[in-house]
C-alpha positions in Angstrom: 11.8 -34.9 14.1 11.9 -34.1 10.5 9.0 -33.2 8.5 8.7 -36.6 6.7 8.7 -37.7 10.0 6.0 -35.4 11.3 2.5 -37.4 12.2 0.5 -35.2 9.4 2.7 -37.7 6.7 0.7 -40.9 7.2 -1.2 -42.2 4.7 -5.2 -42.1 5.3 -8.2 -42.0 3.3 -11.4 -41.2 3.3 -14.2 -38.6 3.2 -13.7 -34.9 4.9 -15.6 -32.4 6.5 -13.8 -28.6 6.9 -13.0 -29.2 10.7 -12.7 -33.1 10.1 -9.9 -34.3 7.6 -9.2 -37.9 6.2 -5.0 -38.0 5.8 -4.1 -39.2 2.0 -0.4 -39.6 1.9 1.0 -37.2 -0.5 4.3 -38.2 -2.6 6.9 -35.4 -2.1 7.2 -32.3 -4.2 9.3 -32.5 -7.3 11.3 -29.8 -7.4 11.0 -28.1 -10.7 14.0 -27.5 -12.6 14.0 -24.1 -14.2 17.6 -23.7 -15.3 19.1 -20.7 -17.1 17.3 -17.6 -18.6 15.1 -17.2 -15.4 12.1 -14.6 -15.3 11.2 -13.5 -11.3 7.9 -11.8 -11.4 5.7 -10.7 -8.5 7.8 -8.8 -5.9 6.8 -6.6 -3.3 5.0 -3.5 -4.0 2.2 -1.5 -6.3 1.7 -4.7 -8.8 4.5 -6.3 -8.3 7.5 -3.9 -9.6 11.2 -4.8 -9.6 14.1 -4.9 -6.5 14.5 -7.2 -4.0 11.6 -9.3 -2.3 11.2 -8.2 1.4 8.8 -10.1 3.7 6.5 -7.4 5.4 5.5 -9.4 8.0 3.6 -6.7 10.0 0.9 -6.7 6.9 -1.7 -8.9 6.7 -2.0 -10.5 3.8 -5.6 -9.5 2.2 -8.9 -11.5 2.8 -11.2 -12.4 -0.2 -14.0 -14.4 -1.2 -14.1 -18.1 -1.0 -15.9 -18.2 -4.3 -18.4 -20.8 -5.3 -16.3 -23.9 -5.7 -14.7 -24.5 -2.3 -15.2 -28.0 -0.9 -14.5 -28.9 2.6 -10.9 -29.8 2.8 -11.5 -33.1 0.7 -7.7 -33.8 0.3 -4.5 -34.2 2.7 -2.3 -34.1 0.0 0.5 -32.0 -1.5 0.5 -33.6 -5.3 -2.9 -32.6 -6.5 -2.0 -32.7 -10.1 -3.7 -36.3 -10.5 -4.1 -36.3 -14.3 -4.8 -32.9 -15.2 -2.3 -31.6 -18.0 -0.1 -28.3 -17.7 2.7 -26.5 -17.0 4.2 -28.1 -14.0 3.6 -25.5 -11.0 5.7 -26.1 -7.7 4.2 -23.6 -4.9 5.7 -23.3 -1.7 3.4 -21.0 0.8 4.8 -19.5 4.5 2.6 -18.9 6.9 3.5 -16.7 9.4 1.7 -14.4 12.2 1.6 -10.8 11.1 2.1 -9.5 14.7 4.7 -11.4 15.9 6.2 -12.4 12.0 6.6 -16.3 13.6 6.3 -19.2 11.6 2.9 -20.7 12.1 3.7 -24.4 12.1 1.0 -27.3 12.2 -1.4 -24.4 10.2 -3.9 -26.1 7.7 -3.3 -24.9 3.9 -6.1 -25.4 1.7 -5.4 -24.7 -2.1 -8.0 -25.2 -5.0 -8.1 -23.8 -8.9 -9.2 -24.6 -12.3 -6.9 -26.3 -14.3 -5.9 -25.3 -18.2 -8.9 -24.8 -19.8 -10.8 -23.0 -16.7 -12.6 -26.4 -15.2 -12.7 -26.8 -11.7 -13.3 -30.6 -10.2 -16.5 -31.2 -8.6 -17.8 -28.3 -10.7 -17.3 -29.3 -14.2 -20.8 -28.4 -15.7 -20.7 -25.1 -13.7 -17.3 -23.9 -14.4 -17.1 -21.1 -16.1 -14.4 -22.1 -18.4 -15.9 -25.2 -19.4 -18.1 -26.2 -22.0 -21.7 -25.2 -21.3 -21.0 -23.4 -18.4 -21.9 -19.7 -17.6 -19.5 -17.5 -19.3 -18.2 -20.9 -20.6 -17.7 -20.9 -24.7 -20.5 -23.3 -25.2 -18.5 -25.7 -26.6 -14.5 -27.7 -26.4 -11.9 -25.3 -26.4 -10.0 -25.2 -29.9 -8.2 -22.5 -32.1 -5.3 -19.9 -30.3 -5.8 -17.6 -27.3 -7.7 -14.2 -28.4 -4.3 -12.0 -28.0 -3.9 -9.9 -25.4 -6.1 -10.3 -22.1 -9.4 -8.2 -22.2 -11.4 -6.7 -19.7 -14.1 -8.0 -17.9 -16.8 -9.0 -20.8 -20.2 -7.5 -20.8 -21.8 -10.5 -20.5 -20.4 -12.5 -17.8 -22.3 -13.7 -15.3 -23.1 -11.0 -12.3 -23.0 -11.5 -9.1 -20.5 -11.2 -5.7 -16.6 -10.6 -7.0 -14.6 -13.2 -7.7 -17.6 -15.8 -7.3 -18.3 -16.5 -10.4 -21.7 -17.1 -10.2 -24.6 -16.9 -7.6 -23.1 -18.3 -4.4 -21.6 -21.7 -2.9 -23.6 -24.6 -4.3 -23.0 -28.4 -3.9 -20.6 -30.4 -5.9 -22.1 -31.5 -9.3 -19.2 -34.9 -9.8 -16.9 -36.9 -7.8 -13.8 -34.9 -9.4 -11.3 -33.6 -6.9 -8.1 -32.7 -9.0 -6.3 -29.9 -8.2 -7.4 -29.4 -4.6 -5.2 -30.3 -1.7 -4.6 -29.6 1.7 -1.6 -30.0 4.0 0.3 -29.0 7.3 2.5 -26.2 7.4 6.0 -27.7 8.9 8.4 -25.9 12.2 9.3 -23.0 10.0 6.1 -22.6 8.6 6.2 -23.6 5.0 4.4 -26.2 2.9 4.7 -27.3 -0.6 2.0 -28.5 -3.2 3.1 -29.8 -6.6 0.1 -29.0 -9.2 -0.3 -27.1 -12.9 -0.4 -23.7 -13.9 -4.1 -22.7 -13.8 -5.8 -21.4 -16.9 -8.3 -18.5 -16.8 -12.2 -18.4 -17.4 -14.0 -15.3 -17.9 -14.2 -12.3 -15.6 -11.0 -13.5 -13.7 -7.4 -13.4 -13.9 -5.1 -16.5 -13.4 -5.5 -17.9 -9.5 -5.3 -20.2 -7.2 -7.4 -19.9 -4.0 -6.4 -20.7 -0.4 -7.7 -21.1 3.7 -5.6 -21.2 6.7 -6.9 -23.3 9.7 -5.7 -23.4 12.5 -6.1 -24.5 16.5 -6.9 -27.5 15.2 -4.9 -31.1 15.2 -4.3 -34.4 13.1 -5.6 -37.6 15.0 -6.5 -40.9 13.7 -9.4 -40.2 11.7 -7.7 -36.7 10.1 -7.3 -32.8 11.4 -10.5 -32.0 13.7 -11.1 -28.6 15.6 -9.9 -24.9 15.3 -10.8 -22.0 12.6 -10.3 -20.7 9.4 -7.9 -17.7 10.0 -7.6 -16.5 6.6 -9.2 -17.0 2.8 -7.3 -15.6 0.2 -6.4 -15.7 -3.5 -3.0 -15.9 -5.1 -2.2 -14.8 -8.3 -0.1 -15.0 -11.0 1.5 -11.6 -13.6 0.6 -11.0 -16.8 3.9 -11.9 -18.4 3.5 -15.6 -17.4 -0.1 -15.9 -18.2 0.6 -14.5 -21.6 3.8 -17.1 -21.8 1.7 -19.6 -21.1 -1.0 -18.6 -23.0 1.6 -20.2 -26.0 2.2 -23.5 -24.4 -0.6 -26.7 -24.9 -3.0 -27.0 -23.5 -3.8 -23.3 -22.9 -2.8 -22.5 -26.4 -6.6 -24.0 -26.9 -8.7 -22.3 -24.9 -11.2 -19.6 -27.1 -12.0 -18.2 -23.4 -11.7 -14.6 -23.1 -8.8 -13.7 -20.7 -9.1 -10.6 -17.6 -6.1 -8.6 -16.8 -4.4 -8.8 -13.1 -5.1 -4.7 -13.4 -8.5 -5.4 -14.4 -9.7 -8.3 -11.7 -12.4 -7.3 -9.9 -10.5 -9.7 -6.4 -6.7 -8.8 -7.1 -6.1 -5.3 -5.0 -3.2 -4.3 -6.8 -0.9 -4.1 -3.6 1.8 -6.9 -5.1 2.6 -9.6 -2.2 0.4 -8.4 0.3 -2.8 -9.1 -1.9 -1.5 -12.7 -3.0 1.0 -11.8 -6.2 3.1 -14.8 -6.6 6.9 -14.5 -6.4 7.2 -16.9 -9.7 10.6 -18.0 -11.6 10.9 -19.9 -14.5 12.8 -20.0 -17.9 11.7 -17.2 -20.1 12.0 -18.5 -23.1 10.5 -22.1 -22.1 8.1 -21.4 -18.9 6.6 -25.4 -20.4 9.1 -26.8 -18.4 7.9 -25.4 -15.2 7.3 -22.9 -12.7 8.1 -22.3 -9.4 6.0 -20.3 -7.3 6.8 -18.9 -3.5 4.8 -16.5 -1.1 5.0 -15.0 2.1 0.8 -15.1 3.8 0.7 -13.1 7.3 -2.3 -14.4 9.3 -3.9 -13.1 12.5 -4.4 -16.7 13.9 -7.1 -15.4 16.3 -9.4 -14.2 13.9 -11.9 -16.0 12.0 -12.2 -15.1 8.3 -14.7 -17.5 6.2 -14.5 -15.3 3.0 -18.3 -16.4 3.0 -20.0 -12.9 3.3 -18.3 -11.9 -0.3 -20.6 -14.8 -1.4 -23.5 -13.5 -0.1 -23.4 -9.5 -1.4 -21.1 -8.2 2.2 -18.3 -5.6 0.8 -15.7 -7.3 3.3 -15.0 -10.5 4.4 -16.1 -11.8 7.7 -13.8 -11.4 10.3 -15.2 -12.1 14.0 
């Protein structure tokens, strides 16, 4: 049975709960076509560095917070773009057990992030890169990019790392762009077409994930087993700042973090979520490809909930 062929690829819809899942059929991922003059970024080691990537499968890949803006698994879908504008962003995660380095097919993949301008669907008055939010610029982005990224600004908002604010909270709109969730395949990769995310104060360019598994697609969506890992994946500076020169990033008046200087980001390269990324260096607008190795321990349960509420590590149980 191919992939398109698996039972996860039949179109549902419908409202979702995190052990409950409503299939949406997702169109295919677009391939994005990078051409000559390509820049590989992100490869194994202290931030990244140079050589040859090398899947350390043993290593776990590192758990973080879930962050404020996580909703339930609202979308079986690998095209999350809808009608957000960007630099086109193909991402291809493997999922694989760090003990055993297997492919974990059938795994869950959550993914969810802010688009250009640092607004995050179902969150759009509380994002902090939008207008009125906290650490937001009080207004619609306009003008160029501040130059290089800054550190962490006095004034954003405390509060847990990487949260953004003062814990999980209900959705504020009906918005779900940019979040998706789909079935890893037999070798255990999936694929989600989106954008390049922007920034938004106090954090560096991301993209946040989950891994469930034990659990299975029926009728009415994917019911039963855990969350096994919630991490973050990240991007390096040298695409943020190229994209920092494309529209519409090129508008944001948002202060920028560093990767060095992210309070989330552990500075170990792959193993804490850098992205493997490759595009054309002198024209990253016409896309980006993205790849990354995640090693799971699918018996353990990690929420990335206690980083919400204050815990220095993530549950794990």
């Amino acid at each position: 049975m191919t992939d398109d062929e698996q039972p996860q690829e039949a179109a549902h819809t419908g409202e979702l709960t995190r052990r409950k899942v409503v299939a949406a059929g997702g169109a295919a991922l677009a391939a994005v076509t990078v051409g000559g003059g390509v820049a590989f970024a992100g490869q194994p080691g202290k931030g990244g560095g140079a050589g040859p990537a090398r899947e350390e499968c043993y290593r776990l890949t590192a758990e973080t917070t879930e962050g404020p803006y996580y909703i339930d698994a609202d979308k079986i879908r690998r095209n999350v773009t809808e009608d957000r504008e960007g630099i086109p962003l193909a991402l291809r995660v493997k999922v694989i057990d760090s003990d055993t380095c297997r492919p974990l097919k059938h795994a869950a993949v959550d993914i969810w992030h802010c688009d250009a301008l640092g607004i995050y669907s179902g969150y759009e008055d509380a994002s902090q890169g939008g207008p009125g939010g906290p650490g937001g610029p009080g207004g619609e982005p306009g003008g160029t990019p501040t130059g290089t990224p800054t550190g962490i600004p006095t004034d954003a908002p405390t509060g847990p790392p990487g949260g953004g604010g003062p814990g999980k909270t209900d959705p504020t709109d009906d918005n779900r762009y940019l979040r998706g969730t789909w079935l890893t395949d037999a070798h255990g990769h999936v694929d989600f077409r989106t954008v390049f995310p922007g920034w938004y104060r106090g954090r560096a360019v991301h993209i946040h994930t989950k891994v469930h598994v034990g659990g299975k697609l029926t009728e009415t969506g994917y019911e039963g087993g855990h969350t096994c890992h919630t991490g973050q994946f990240f991007f390096d500076e040298a695409a943020v700042l190229a994209s920092a020169e494309a529209e519409p990033y090129s508008t944001s008046t948002t202060e920028r973090t560093t990767l060095t200087e992210d309070t989330i980001y552990d500075q170990n390269g792959i193993s804490g979520g850098l992205l493997r990324l490759r595009y054309k260096k002198d024209d990253i607008a016409r896309g980006v490809v993205a790849t990354i190795t995640v090693g799971v321990d699918p018996d353990e349960t990690n929420e990335g909930q206690d980083w919400v509420t204050g815990s220095p590590s993530p549950s794990a149980s």
